[in-house]
C-alpha positions in Angstrom: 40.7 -18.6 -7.3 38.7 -15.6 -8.8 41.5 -13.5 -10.0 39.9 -9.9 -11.0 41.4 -7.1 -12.7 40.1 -3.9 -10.8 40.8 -0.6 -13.5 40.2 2.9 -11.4 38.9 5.2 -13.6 37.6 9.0 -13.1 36.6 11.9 -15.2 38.2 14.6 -13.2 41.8 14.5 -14.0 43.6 18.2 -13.2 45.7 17.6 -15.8 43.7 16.3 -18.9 40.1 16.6 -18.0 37.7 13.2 -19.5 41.3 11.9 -20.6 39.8 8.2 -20.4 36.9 8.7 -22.8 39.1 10.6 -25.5 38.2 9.5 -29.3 40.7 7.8 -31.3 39.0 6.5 -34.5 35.7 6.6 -33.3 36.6 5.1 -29.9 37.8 6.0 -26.4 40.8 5.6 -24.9 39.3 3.0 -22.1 37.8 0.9 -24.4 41.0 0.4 -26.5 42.6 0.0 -22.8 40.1 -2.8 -21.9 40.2 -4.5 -25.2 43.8 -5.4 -24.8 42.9 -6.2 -21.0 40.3 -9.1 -21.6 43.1 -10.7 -23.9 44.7 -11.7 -20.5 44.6 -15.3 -20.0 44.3 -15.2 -16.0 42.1 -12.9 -15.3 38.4 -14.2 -14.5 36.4 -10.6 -14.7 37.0 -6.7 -15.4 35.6 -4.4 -12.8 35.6 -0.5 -13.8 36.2 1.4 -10.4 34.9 4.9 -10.4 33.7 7.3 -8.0 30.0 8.5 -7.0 30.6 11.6 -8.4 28.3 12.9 -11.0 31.0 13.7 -13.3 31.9 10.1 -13.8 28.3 8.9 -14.6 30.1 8.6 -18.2 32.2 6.0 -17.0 29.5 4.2 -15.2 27.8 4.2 -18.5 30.7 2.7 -20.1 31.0 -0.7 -17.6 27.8 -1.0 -17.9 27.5 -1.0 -21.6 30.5 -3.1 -22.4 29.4 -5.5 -19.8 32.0 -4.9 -17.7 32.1 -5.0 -13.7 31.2 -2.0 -12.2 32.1 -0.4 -8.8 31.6 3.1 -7.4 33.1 5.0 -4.1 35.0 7.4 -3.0 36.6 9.6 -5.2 39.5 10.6 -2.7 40.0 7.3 -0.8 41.2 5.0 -3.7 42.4 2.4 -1.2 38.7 1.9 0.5 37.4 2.0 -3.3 39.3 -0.9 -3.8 38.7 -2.6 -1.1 34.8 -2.2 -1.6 34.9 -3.4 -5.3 36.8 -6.6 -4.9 34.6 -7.3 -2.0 31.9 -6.6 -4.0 33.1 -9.1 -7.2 34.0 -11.7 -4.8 37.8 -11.2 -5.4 40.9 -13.9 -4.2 43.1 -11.6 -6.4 43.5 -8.4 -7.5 45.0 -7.0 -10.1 45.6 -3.6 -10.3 45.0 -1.4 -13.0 44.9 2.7 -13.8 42.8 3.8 -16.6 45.6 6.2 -18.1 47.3 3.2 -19.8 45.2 2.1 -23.2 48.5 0.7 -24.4 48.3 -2.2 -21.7 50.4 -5.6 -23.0 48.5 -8.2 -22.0 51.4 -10.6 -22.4 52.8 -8.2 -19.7 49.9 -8.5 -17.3 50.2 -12.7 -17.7 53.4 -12.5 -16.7 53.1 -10.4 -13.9 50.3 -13.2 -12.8 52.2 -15.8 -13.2 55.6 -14.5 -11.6 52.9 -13.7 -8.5 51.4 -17.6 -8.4 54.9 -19.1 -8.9 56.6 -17.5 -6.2 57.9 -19.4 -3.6 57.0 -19.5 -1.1 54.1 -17.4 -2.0 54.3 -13.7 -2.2 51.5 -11.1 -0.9 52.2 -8.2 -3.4 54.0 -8.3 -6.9 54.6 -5.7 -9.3 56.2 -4.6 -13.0 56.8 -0.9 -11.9 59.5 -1.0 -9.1 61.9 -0.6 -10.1 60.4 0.9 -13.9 61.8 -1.2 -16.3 58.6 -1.6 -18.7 57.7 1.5 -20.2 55.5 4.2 -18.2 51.9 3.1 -19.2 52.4 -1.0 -19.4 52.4 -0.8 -14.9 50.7 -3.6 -13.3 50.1 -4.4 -9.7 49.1 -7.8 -8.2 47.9 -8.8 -4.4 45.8 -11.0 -2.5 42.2 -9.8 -1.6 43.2 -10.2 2.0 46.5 -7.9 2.2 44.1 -5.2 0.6 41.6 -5.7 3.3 45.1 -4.9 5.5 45.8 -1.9 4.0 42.1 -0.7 3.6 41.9 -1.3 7.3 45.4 0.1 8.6 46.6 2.6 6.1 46.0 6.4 7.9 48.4 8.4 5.2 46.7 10.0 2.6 49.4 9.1 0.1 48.5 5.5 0.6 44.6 5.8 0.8 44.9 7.6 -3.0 47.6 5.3 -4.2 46.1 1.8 -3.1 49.5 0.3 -2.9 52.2 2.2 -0.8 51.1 0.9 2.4 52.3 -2.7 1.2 55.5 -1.9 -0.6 56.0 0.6 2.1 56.0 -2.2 4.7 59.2 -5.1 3.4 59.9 -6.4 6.8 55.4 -7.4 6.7 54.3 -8.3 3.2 56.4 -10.6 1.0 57.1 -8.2 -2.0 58.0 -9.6 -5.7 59.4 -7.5 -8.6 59.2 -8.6 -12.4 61.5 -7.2 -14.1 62.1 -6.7 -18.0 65.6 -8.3 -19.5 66.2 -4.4 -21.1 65.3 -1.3 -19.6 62.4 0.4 -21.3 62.0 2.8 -19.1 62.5 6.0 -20.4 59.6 5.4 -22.5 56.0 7.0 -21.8 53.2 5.6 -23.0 50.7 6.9 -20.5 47.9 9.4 -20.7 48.0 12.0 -18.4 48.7 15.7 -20.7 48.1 16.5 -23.8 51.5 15.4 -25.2 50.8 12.3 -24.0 47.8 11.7 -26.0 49.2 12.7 -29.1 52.0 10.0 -29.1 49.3 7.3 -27.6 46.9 8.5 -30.6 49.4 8.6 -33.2 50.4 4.8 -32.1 47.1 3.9 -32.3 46.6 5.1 -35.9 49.8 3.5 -37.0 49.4 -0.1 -35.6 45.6 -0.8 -34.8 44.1 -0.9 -38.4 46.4 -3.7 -39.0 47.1 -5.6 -36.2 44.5 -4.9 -33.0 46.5 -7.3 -30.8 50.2 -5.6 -31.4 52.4 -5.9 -28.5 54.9 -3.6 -26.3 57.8 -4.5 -29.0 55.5 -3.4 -31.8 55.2 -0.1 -30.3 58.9 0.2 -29.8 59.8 -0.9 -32.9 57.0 1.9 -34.5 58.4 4.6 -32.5 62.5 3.4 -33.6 61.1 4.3 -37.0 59.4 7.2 -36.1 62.3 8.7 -33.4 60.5 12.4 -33.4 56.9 11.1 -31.7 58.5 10.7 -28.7 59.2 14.0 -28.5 56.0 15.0 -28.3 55.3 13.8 -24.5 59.2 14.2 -23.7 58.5 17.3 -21.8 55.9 15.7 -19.7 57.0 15.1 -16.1 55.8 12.2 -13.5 54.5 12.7 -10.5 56.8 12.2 -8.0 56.8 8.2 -6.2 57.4 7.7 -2.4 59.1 4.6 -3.5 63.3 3.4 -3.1 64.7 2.7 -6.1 64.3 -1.2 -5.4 64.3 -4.6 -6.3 61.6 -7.1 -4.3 63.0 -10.2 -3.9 59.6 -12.2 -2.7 61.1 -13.4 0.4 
């Protein structure tokens, strides 16, 4: 089973503009993301998703570079980008990954795996972010190559072709949908990069933990910003975009 972590990635973000090649100690935000990513026990192969558009040429650089896996589509239908690049890597599983999130646990992500393989009976779509109970920036996704090619097929609403996911979580009564849930409810903390604010906290986390330990963890992070109470209030003001998702737990049956 080739199970293939597929990170979308794109230059042209409205609200922080390059966000995923900002420099934190002489390196971007996507390749401390990616680091943490190929420390993930179940996943055979990184692919870099991006768009055909000139402005992401960057990022194309980047895969390629780093010897990552490299895809490039459309930049407004996500969903068909997906479905193209784990066609294109020979994928059995996907694992879904947004390149606003250089904080990425990759105990997190094995867990989310393994909850997904263990399931019985087997599930088609798992997930760590309904309902949030890992913090804003540690959100994984995890399907089967051929419920993708379902909703690359099906999906008509352009919510779900720029999302990827919604037409599976969206449909309970046709896909068998599995939630992985954290024991305490970390919720309210924000860890991704999508404004300014954001990238302050992430860069400031960076500083503080990476010199000395490159492989901290999501409790590291919480346990820096317990002693630091004030950085979070630099990104506090920052609001999501809304989700067309309940406020749910999946069950996997």
């Amino acid at each position: 089973m080739n199970t293939v972590a597929i990170v979308q990635a794109r230059m042209t973000s409205t609200r922080l503009p390059g966000k995923v090649l900002l420099d934190v100690m002489g390196r971007s935000m996507l390749s401390y993301q990616l680091e943490r990513v190929s420390r993930v026990e179940a996943i055979d192969r990184i692919v870099i998703a991006t768009t055909t558009n000139a402005a992401d040429d960057p990022v194309a650089s980047f895969a390629e570079t780093g010897g990552f896996g490299l895809y490039r589509g459309s930049e407004n239908d996500v969903l068909g980008r997906f479905q193209e690049a784990a066609e294109a890597h020979v994928a059995d599983t996907v694992v879904r990954l947004t390149a606003d999130c250089p904080l990425a646990d990759p105990e997190v992500i094995d867990l989310l795996i393994r909850r997904y393989r263990e399931a019985a009976p087997a599930c088609d779509y798992a997930t760590n972010g309904i309902p949030r109970s890992y913090p804003a920036g540690l959100d994984a996704e995890i399907f089967s190559r051929s419920v993708l090619e379902i909703a690359a097929r099906e999906a008509t609403n352009p919510y779900d072709r720029e999302h990827v996911t919604p037409f599976l979580y969206r449909n309970p009564q046709r896909f068998r949908l599995l939630s992985v849930v954290h024991e305490s409810n970390l919720s309210a903390e924000r860890w991704t990069l999508d404004e300014p604010g954001d990238f302050a906290l992430i860069r400031r986390v960076i500083e503080a933990l990476y010199p000395e330990n490159p492989e901290f963890r999501m409790g590291d992070v919480v346990a820096l910003l317990d002693v630091h109470p004030d950085w979070r209030e630099l990104n506090r003001a920052v609001q999501e975009r809304p989700r067309i998702v309940e406020h749910t737990v999946f069950k996997g049956d």
